[in-house]
C-alpha positions as CSV (number, residue, x, y, z in Angstrom):
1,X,134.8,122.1,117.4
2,X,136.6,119.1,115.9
3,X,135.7,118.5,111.9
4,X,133.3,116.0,110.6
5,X,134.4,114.0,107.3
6,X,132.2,111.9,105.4
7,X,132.1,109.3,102.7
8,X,129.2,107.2,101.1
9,X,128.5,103.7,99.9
10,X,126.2,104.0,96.7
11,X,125.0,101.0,94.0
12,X,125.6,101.7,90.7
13,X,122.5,101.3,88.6
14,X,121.4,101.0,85.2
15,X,117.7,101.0,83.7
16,X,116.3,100.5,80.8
17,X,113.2,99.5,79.1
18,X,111.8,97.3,76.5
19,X,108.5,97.1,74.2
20,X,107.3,93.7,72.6
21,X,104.2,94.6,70.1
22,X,101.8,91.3,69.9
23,X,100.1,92.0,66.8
24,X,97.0,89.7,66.0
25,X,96.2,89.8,69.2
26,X,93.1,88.0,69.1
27,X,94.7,84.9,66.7
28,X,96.7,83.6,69.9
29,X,99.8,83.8,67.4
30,X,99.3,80.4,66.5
31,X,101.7,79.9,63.5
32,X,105.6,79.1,62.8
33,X,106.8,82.0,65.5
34,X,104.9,80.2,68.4
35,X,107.6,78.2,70.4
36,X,107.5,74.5,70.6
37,X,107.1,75.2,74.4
38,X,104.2,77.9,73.9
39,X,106.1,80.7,73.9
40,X,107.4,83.5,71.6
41,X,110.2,85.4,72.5
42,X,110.9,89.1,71.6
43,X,113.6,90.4,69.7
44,X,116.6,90.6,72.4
45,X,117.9,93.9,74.2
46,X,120.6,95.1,76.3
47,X,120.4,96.7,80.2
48,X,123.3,97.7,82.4
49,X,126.0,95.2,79.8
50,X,123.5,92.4,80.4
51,X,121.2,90.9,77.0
52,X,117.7,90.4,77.8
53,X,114.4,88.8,76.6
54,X,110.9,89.0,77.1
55,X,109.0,85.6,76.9
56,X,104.9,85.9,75.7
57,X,103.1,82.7,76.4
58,X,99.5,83.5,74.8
59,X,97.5,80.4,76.2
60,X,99.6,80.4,79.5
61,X,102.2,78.5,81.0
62,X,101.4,75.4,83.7
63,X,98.7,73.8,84.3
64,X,97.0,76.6,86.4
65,X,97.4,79.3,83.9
66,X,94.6,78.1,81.8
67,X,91.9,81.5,80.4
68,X,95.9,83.7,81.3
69,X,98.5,84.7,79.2
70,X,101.8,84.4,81.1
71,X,104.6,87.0,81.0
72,X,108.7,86.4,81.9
73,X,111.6,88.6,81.9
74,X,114.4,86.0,80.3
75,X,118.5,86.8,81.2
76,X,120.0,85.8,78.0
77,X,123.4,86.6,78.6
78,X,125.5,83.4,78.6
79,X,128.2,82.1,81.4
80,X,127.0,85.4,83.1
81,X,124.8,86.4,86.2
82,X,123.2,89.5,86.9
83,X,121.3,91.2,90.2
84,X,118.5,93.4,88.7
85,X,114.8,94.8,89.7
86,X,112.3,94.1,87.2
87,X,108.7,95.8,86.4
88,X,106.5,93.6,83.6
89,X,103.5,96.1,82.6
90,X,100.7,97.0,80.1
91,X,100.7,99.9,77.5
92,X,97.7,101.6,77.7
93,X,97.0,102.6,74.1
94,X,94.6,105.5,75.0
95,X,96.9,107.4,76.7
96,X,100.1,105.5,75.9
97,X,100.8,105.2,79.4
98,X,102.3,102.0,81.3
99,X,100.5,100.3,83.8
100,X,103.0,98.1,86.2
101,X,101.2,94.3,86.3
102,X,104.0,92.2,87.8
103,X,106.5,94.3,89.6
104,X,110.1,93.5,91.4
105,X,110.9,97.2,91.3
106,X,110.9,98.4,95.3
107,X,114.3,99.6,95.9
108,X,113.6,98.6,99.5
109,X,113.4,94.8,98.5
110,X,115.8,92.1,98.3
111,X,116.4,92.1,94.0
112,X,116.4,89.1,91.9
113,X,119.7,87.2,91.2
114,X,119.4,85.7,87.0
115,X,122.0,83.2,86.2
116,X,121.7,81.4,83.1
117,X,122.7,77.7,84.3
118,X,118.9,76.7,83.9
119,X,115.6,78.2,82.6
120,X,114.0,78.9,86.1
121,X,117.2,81.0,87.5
122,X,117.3,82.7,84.4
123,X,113.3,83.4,83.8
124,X,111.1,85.6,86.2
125,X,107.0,86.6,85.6
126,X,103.8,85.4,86.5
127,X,102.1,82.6,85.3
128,X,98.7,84.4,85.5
129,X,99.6,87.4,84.6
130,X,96.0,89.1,83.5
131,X,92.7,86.9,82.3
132,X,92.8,87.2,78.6
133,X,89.1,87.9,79.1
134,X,89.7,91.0,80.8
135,X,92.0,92.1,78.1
136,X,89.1,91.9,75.5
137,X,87.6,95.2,74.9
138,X,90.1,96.7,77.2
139,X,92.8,100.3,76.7
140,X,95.1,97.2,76.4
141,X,94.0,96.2,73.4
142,X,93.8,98.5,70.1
143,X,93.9,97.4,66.7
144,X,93.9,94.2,67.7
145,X,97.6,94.6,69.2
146,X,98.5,94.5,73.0
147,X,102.0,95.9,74.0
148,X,104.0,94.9,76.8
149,X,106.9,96.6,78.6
150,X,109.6,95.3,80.6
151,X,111.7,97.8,83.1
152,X,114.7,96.5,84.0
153,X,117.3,98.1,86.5
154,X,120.4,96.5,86.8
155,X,122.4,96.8,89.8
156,X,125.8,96.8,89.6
157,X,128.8,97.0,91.9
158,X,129.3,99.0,95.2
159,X,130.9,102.8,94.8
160,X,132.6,104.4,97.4
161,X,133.0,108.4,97.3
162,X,135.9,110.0,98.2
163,X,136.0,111.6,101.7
164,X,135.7,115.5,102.0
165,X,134.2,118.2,104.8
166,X,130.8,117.7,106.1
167,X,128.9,121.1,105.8
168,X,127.1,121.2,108.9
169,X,124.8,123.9,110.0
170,X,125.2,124.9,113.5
171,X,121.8,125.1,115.5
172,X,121.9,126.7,118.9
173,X,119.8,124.9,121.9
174,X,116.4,126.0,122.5
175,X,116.1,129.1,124.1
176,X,112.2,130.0,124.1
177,X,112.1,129.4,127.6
178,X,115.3,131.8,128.2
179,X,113.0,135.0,127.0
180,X,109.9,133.8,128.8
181,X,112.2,133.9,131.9
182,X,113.5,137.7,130.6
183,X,110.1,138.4,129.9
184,X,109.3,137.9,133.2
185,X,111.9,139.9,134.6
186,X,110.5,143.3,132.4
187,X,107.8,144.7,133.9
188,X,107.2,147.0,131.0
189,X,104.8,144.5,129.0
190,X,102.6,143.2,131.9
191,X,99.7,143.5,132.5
192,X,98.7,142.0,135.7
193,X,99.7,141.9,139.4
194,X,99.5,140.3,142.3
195,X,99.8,141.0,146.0
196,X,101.6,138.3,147.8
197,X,101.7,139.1,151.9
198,X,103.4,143.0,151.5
199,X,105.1,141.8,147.9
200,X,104.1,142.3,144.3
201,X,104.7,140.2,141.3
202,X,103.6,142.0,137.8
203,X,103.0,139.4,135.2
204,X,101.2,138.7,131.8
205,X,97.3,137.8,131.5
206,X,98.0,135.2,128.5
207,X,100.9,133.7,130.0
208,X,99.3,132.7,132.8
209,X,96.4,131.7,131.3
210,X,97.9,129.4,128.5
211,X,100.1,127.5,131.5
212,X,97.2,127.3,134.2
213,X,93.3,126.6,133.6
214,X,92.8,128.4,137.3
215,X,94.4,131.1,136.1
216,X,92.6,130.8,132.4
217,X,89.3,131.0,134.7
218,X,90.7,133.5,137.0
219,X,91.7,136.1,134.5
220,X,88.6,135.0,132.4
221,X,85.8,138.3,131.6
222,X,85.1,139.0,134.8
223,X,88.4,139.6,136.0
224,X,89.2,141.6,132.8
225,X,89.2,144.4,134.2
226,X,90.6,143.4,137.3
227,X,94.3,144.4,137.0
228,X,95.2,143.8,140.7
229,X,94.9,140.6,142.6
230,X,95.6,139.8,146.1
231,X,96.7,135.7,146.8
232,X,96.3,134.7,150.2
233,X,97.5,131.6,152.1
234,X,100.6,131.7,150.3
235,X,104.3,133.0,150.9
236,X,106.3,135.5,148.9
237,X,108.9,133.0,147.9
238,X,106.4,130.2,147.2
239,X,104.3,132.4,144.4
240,X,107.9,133.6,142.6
241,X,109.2,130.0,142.1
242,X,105.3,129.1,141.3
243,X,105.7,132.0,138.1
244,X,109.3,131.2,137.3
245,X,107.7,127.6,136.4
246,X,105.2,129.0,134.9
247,X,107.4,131.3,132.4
248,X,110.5,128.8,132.5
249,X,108.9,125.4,133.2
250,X,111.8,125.1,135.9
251,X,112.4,125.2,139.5
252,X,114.0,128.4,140.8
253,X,117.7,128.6,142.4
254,X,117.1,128.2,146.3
255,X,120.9,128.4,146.7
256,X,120.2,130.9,149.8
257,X,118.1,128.6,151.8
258,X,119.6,126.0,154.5
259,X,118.2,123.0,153.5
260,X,114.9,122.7,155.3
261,X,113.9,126.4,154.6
262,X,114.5,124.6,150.9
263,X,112.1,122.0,151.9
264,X,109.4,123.9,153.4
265,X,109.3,125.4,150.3
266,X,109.1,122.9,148.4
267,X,106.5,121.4,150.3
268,X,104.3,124.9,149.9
269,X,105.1,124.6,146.3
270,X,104.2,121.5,145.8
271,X,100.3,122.5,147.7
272,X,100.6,125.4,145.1
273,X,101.0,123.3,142.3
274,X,97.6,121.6,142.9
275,X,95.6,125.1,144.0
276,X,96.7,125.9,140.3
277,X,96.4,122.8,138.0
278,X,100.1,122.7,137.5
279,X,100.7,119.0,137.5
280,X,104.3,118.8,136.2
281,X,105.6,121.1,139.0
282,X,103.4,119.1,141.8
283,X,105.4,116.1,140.3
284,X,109.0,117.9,139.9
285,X,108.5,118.7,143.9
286,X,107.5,115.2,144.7
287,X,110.4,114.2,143.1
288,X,113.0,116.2,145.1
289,X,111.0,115.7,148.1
290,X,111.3,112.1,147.8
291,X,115.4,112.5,148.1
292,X,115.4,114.6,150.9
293,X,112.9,112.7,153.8
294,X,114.2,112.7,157.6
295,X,113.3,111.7,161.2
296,X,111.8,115.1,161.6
297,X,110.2,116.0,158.4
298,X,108.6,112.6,156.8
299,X,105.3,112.9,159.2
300,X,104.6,116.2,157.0
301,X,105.3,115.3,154.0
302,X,103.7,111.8,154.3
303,X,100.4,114.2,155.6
304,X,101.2,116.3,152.4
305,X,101.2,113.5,149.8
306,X,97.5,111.7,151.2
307,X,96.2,115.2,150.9
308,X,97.2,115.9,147.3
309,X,97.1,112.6,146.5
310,X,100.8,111.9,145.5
311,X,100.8,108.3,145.1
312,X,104.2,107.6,144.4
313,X,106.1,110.6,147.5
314,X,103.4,108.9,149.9
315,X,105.0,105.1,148.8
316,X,108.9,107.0,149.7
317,X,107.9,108.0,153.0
318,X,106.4,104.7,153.9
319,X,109.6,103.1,152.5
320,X,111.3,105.0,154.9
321,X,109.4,104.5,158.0
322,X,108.9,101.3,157.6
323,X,112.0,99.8,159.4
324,X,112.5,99.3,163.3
325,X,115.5,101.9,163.9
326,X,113.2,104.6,162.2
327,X,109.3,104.7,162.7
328,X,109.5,104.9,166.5
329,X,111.9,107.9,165.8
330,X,109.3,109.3,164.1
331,X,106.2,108.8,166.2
332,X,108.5,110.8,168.6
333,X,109.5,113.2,166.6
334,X,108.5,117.2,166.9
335,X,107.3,117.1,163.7
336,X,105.0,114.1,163.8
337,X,103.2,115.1,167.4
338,X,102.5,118.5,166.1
339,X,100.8,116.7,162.8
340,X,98.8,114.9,165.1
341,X,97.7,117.7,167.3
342,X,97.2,120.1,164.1
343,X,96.0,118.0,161.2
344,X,95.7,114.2,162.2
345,X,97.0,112.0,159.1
346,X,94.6,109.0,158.1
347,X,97.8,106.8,158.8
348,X,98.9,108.1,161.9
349,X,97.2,105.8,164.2
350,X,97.9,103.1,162.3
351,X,101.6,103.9,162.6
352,X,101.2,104.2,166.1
353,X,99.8,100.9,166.6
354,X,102.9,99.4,164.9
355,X,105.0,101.2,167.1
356,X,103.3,100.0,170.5
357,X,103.4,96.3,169.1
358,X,107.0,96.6,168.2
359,X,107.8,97.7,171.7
360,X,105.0,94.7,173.0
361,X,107.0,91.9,171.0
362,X,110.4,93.4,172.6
């Protein structure tokens, strides 16, 4: 098997975090370190080479911020730009732990670009960022202090790994159905069996039962006891390709029958199928019986398809019929006579009516 290599693309990243502690809470910090603006910015700090800034504005910012205080994240780096994820929260001082308030911190998001040419690309928060009425006898608020953190990742340009080995961990293909199929094979474990004509198949009770709910019923208490079981109405071959579906969930090797022995089978099978609530093989032999329709044998398996109620095999063999050269082939056909003697077809007559007009309008 040829080698796999590998290599990977990675973002380098850098986080870090910041306190600002607003003491006198209650005050509104109105005094000399309030900001003309309404603001008062903390001390600054430094994330992945980048200086940073938080921005406190006690009675809000805008016009619709009024009863808020506002929060931003300010990039203070001059000349500069910087990609980052931010994450504004409140310290609860109970437990000391951080509760995220205004968050740009999902990885899976598009992060926010800061530049510093004006004070909206280089600012981001929330205007509204909590009611400063629901901060009033809140964890937030001890001692008449109210701390705020700001998480900032920083992310900073591509990395590219070197290439080396893949280790890969070879898983083999399925192969439950492989010992099912041996299973069947060893007669040593069953526990059932089955007369078939002057044939016997030995099987397994649960096998059968967890694959067929005939068979569940069949081999329910009363039949417990019952370790022999005669099927009638059914061929040899047709009841070992019905269990090698069953313990395979395939269709048998027919390589030793001429193609319509292969087809009379298939047909039987297919009956078999719906006797025992096998739906996948009915549809598996509708399937191939769909590819293989003639002159001779279409009239049965059309009759086969309205009894077992194979929608889409019945539409096939009406697809084929269904052109001049063929249908009055089939009306004469061996096949289709001896279907109407034996076991008339709801849609032979009507076929037969289409054939007589055909000849009429000729």
């Amino acid at each position: 098997m040829a080698a796999t290599t590998i290599s990977s693309c990675t973002t380098q990243m850098v986080r870090g975090a910041h306190r600002f502690k607003i003491c006198q809470y209650s005050y509104g910090n109105v005094g000399a370190d309030v900001n003309a603006d309404g603001f008062i910015r903390s001390s600054t700090f430094r994330v992945g080479g980048f200086d940073w800034a938080i921005l406190y504005y006690p009675h809000g910012y805008g016009d619709d911020s009024e009863g808020f205080i506002s929060v931003f994240v300010e990039f203070m780096s001059k000349y500069d730009g910087a990609t980052a994820l931010v994450d504004l929260r409140l310290i609860n001082q109970v437990t000391g732990e951080p509760k995220s308030w205004c968050s740009f911190f999902r990885e899976d998001e598009d992060p926010i670009r800061f530049k510093s040419d004006s004070f909206e690309e280089a600012t981001w928060g929330k205007e509204r960022f909590i009611r400063r009425e629901a901060l009033e006898d809140s964890v937030y608020v001890r001692d008449n202090c109210l701390v705020i953190e700001c998480v900032i990742t920083v992310l900073g340009e591509l990395r590219v790994s070197e290439t080396k080995a893949l280790c890969e961990v070879h898983v083999p293909p399925p192969n439950a159905l492989q010992h099912f199929g041996k299973m069947l094979e060893d007669t040593s474990t069953t526990d059932v069996t089955f007369k078939v004509e002057q044939e016997t198949f030995a099987a397994h009770r649960a096998v059968l039962a967890a694959r067929s709910s005939v068979f569940q019923k069949q081999l329910s208490e009363p039949m417990k006891k019952k370790s022999h079981i005669t099927i009638n109405r059914m061929e040899p071959t047709v009841f070992k390709a019905l269990l090698h579906f069953i313990y395979t969930d395939s269709l048998p090797k027919m390589d030793d029958l001429d193609r319509d022995e292969n087809n009379a089978v298939l047909q039987s099978l297919l009956a078999a199928a719906d006797q025992y609530d096998l739906e996948r093989l009915k549809l598996m032999c509708a399937r191939i019986l769909c590819t293989d329709l003639d002159v001779e044998n279409v009239a049965g398996v059309l009759w086969l398809a309205d009894k077992y109620n194979c929608h889409k095999l019945k539409e096939a063999c009406v697809d084929f019929m269904d052109s001049s050269n063929r249908i009055d082939a089939v009306v004469a056909s061996q096949g289709y006579q001896l279907l109407k003697r034996s076991s008339p077809c709801p849609l032979t007559d009507a076929w037969e009516k289409r054939s007589r007009a055909r000849i009429s309008f000729r």
